[in-house]
Biopython code that builds the backbone (N, CA, C, O; Angstrom):
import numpy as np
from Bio.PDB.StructureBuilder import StructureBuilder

atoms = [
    (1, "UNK", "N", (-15.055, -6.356, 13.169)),
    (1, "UNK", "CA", (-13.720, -5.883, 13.510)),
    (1, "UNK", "C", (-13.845, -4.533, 14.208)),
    (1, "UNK", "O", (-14.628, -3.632, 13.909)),
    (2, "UNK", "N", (-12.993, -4.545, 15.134)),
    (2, "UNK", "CA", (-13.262, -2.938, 16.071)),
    (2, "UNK", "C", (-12.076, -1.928, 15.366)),
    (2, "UNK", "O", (-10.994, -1.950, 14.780)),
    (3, "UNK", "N", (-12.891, -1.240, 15.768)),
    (3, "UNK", "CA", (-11.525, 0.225, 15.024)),
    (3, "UNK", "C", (-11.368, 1.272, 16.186)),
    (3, "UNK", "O", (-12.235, 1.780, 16.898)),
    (4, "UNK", "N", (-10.258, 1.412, 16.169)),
    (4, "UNK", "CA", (-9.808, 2.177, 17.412)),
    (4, "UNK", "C", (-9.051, 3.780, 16.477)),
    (4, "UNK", "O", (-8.512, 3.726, 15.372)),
    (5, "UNK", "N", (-9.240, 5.091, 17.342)),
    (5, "UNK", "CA", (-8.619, 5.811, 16.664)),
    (5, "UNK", "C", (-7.591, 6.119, 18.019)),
    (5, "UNK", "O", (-7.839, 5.625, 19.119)),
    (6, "UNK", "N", (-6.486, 6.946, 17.788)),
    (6, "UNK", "CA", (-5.508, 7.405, 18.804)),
    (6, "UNK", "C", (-5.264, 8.756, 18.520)),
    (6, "UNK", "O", (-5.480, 8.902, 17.317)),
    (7, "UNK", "N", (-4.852, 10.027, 19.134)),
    (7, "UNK", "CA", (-4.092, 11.365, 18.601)),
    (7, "UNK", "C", (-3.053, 10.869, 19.179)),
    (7, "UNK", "O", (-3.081, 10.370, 20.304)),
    (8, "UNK", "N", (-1.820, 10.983, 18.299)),
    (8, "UNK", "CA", (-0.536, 10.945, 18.685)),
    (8, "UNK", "C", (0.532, 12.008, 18.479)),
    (8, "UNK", "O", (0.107, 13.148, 18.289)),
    (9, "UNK", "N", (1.576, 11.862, 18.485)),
    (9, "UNK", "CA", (2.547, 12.590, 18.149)),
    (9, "UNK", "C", (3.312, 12.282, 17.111)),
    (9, "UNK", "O", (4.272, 13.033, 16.942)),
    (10, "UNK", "N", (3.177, 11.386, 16.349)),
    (10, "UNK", "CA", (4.018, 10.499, 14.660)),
    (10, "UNK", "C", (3.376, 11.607, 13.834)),
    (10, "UNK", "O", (2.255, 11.799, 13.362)),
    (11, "UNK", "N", (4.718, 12.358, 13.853)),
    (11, "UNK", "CA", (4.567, 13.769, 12.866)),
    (11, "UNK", "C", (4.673, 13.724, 11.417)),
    (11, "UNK", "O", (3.998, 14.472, 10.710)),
    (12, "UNK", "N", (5.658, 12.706, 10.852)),
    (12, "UNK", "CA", (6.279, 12.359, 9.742)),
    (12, "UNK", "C", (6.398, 10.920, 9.437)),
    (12, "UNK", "O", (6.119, 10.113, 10.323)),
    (13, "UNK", "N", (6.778, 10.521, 8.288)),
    (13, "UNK", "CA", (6.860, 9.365, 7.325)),
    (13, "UNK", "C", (8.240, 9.064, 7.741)),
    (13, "UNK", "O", (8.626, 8.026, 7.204)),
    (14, "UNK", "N", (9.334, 9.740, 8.695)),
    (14, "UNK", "CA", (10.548, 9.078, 9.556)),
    (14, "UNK", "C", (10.174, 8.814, 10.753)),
    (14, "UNK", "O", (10.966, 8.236, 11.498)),
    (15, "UNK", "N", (8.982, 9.152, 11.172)),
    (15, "UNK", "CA", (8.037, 9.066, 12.663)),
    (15, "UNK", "C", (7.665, 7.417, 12.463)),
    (15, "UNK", "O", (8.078, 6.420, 13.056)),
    (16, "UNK", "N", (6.695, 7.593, 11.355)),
    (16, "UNK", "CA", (5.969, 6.334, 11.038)),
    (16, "UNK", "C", (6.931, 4.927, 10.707)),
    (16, "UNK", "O", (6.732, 3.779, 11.105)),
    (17, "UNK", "N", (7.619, 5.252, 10.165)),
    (17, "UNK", "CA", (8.875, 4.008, 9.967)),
    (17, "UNK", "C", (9.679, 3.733, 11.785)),
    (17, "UNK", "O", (10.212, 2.733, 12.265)),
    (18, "UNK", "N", (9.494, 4.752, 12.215)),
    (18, "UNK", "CA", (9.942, 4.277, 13.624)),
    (18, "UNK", "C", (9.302, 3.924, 14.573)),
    (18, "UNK", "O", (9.918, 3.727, 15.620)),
    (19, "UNK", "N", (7.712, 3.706, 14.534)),
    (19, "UNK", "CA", (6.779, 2.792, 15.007)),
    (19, "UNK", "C", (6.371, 1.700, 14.576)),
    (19, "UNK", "O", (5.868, 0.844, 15.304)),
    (20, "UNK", "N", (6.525, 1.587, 13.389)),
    (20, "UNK", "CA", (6.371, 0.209, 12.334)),
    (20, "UNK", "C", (6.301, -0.655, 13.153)),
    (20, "UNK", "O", (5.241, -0.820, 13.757)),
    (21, "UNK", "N", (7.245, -1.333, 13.367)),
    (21, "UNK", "CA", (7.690, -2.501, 14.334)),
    (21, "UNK", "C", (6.920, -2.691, 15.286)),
    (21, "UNK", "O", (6.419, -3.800, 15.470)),
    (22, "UNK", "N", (6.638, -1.493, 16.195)),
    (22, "UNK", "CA", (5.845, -1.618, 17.253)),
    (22, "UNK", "C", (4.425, -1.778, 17.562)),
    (22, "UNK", "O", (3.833, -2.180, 18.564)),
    (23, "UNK", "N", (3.909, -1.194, 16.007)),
    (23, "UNK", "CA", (2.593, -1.423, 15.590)),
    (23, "UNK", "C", (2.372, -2.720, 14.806)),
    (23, "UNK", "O", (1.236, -3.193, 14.856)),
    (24, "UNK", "N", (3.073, -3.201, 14.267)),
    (24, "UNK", "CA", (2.763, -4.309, 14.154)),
    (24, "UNK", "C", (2.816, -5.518, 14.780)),
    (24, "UNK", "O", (2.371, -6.628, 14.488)),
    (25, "UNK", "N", (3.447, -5.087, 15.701)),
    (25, "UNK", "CA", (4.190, -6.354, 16.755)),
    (25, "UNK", "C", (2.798, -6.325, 17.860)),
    (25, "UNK", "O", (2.572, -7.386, 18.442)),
    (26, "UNK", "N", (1.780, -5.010, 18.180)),
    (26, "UNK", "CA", (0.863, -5.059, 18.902)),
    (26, "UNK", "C", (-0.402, -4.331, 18.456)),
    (26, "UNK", "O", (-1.160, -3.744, 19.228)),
    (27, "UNK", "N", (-0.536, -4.413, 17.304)),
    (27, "UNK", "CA", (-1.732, -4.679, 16.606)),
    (27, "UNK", "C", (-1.897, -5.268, 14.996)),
    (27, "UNK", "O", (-2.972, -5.212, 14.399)),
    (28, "UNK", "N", (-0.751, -5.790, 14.456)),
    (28, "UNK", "CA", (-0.949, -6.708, 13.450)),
    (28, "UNK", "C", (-0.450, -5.881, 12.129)),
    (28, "UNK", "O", (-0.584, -4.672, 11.938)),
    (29, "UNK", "N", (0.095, -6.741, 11.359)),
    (29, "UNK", "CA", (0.652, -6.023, 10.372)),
    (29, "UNK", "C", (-0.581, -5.612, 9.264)),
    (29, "UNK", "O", (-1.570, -6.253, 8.909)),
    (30, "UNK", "N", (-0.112, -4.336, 8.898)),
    (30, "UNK", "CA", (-1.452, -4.060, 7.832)),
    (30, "UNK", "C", (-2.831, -3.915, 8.626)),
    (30, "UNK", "O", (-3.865, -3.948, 7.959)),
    (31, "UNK", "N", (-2.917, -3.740, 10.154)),
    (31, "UNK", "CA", (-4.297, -3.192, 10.683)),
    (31, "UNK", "C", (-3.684, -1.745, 10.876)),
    (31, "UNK", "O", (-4.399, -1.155, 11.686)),
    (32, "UNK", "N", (-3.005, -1.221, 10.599)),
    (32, "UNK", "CA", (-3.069, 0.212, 10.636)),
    (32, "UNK", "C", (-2.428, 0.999, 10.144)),
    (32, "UNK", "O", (-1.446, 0.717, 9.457)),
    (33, "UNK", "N", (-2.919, 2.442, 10.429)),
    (33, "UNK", "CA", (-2.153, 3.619, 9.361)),
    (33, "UNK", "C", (-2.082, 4.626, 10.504)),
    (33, "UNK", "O", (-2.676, 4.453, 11.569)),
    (34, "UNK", "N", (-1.210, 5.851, 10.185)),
    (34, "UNK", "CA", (-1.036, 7.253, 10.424)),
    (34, "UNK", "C", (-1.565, 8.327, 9.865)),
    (34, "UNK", "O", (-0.805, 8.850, 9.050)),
    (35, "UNK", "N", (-2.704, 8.911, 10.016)),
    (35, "UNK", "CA", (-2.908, 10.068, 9.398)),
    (35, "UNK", "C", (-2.194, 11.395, 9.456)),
    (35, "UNK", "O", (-2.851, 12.419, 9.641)),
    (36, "UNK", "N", (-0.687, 11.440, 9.284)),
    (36, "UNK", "CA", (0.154, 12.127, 9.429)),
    (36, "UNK", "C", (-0.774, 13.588, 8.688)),
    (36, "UNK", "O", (-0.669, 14.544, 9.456)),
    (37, "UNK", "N", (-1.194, 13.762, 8.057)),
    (37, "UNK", "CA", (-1.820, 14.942, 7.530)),
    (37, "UNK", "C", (-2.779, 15.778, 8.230)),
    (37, "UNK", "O", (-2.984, 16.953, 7.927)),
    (38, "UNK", "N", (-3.312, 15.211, 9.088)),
    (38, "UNK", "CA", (-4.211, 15.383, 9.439)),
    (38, "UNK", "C", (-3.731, 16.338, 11.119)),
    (38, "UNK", "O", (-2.904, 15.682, 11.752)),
    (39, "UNK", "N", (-4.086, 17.521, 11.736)),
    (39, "UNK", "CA", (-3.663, 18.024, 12.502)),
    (39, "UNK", "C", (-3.118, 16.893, 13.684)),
    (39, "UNK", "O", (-1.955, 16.622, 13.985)),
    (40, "UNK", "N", (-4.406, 16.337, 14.240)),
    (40, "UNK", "CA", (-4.529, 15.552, 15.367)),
    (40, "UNK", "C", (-3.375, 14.187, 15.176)),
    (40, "UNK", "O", (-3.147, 13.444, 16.130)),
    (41, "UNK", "N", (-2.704, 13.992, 13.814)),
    (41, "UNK", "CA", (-2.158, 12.996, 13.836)),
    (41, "UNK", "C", (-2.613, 11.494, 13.911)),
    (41, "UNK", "O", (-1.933, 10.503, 14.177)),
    (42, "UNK", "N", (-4.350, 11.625, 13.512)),
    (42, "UNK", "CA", (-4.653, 10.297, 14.258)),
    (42, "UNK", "C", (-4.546, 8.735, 13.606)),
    (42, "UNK", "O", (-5.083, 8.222, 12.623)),
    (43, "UNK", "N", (-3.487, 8.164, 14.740)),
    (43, "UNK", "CA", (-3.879, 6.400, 14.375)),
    (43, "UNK", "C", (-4.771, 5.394, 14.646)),
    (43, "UNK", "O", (-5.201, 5.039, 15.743)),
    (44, "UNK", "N", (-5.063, 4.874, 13.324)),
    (44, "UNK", "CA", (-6.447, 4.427, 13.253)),
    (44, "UNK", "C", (-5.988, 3.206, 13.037)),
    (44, "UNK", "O", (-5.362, 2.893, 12.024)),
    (45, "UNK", "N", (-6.395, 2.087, 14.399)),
    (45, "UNK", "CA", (-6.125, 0.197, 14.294)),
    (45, "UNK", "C", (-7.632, -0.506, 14.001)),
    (45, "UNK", "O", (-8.647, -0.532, 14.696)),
    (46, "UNK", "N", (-7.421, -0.900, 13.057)),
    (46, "UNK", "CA", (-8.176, -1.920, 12.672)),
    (46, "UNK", "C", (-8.045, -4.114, 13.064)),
    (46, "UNK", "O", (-7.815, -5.246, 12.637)),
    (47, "UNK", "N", (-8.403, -3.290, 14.112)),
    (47, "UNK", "CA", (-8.135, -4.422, 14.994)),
    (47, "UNK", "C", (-8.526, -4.663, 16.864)),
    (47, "UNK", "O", (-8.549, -3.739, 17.677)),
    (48, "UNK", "N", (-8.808, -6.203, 17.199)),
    (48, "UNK", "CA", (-9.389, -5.992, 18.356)),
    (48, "UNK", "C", (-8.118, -6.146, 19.040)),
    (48, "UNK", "O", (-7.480, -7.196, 19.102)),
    (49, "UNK", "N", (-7.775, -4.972, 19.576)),
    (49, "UNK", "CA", (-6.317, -4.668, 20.352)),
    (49, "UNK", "C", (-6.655, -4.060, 21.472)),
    (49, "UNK", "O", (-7.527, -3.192, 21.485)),
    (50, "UNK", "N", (-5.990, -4.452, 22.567)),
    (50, "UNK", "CA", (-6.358, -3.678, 23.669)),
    (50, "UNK", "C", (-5.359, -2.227, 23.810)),
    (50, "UNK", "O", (-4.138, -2.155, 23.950)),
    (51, "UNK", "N", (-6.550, -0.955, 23.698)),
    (51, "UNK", "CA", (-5.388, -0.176, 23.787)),
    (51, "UNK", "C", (-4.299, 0.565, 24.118)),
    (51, "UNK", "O", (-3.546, 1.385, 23.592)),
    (52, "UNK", "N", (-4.553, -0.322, 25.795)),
    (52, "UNK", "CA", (-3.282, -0.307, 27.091)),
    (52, "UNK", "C", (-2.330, -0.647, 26.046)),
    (52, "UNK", "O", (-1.413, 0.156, 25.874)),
    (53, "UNK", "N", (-2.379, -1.799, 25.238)),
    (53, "UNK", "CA", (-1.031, -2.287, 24.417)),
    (53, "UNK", "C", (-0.482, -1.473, 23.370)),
    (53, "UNK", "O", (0.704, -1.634, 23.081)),
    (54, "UNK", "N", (-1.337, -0.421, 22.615)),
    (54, "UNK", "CA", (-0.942, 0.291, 21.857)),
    (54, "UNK", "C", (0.025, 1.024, 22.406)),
    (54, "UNK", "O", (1.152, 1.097, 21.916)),
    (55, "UNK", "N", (-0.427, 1.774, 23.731)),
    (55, "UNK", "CA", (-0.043, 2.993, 24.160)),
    (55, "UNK", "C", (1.423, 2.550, 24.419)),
    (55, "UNK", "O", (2.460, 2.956, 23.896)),
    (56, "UNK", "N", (1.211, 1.557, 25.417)),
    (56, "UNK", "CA", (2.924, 1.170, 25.625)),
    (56, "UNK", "C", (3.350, 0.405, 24.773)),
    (56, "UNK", "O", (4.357, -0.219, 25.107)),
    (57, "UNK", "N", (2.963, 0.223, 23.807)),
    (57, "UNK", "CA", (4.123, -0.130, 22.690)),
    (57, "UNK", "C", (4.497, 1.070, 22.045)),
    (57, "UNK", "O", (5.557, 0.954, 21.430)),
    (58, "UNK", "N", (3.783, 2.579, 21.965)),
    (58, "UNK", "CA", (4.382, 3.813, 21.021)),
    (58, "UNK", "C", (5.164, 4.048, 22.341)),
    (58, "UNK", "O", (6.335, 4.268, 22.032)),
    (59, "UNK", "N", (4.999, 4.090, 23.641)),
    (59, "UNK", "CA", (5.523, 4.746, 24.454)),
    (59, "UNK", "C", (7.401, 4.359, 24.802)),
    (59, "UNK", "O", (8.300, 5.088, 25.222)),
    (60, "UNK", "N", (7.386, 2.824, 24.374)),
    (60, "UNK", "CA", (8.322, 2.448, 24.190)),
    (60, "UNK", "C", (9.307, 3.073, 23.435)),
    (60, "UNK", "O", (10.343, 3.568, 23.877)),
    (61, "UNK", "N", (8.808, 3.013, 21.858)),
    (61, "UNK", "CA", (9.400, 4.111, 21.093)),
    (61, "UNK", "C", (9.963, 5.429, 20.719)),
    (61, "UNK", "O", (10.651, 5.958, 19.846)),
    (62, "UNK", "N", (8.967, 5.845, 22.435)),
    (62, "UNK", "CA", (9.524, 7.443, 22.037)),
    (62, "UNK", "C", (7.861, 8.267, 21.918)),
    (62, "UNK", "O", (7.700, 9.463, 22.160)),
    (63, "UNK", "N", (6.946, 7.481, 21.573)),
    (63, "UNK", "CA", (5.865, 8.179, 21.208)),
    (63, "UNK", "C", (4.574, 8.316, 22.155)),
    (63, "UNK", "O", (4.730, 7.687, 23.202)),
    (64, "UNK", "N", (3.266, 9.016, 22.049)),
    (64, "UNK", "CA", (2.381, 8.889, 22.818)),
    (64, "UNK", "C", (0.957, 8.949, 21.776)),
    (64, "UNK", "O", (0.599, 9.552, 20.764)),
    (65, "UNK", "N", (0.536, 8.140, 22.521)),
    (65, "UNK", "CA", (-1.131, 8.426, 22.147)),
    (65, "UNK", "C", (-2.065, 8.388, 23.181)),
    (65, "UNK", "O", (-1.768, 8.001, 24.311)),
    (66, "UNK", "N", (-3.468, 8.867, 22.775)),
    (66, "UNK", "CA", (-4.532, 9.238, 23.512)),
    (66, "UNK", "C", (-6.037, 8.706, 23.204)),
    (66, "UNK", "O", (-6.525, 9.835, 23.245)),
    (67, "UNK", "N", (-6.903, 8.064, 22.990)),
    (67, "UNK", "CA", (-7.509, 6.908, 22.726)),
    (67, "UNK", "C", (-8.729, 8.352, 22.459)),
    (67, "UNK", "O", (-9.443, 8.968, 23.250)),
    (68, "UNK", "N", (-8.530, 8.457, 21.093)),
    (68, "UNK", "CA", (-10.370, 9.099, 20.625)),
    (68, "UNK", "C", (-11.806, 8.506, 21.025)),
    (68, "UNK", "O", (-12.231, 7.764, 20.139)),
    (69, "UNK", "N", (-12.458, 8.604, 21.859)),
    (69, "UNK", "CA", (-13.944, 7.579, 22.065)),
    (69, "UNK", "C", (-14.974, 7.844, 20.798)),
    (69, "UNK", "O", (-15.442, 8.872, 20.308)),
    (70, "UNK", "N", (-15.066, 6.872, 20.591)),
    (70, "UNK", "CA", (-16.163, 6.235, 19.301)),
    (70, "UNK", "C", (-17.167, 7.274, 19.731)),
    (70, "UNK", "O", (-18.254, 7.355, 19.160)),
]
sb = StructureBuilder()
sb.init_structure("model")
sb.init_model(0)
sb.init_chain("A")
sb.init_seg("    ")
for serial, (resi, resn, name, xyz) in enumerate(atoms, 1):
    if name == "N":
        sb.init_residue(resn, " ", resi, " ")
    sb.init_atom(name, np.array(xyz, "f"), 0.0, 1.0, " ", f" {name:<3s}", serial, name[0])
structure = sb.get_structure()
């Protein structure tokens, strides 16, 4: 399974409920989390997702990410 990390902007646990949908709809329910604690914000998919699809699915929402290299 590939793991992808992202820095985003999902600041909060009202951030994260407002990507829900979008993260699961384009990388699977339960392949991922928010490390809201963490400065960088980073989301970490556990999953083989392409991550053109991530981006414009947060971007849809309102949000952005930036693809960490392994």
């Amino acid at each position: 399974m590939e793991t992808l990390k992202f820095k985003t902007n999902i600041k909060c646990a009202a951030c994260v409920a407002k990507v829900t949908s979008a993260l699961n709809e384009s990388a699977g329910e339960n392949k991922w989390a928010v490390d809201i604690q963490n400065p960088a914000k980073v989301l970490t998919i556990e999953s083989a997702v392409d991550p053109a699809t991530v981006k414009e699915a947060l971007e849809k929402v309102g949000y952005k990410a930036e693809e960490i290299p392994a």
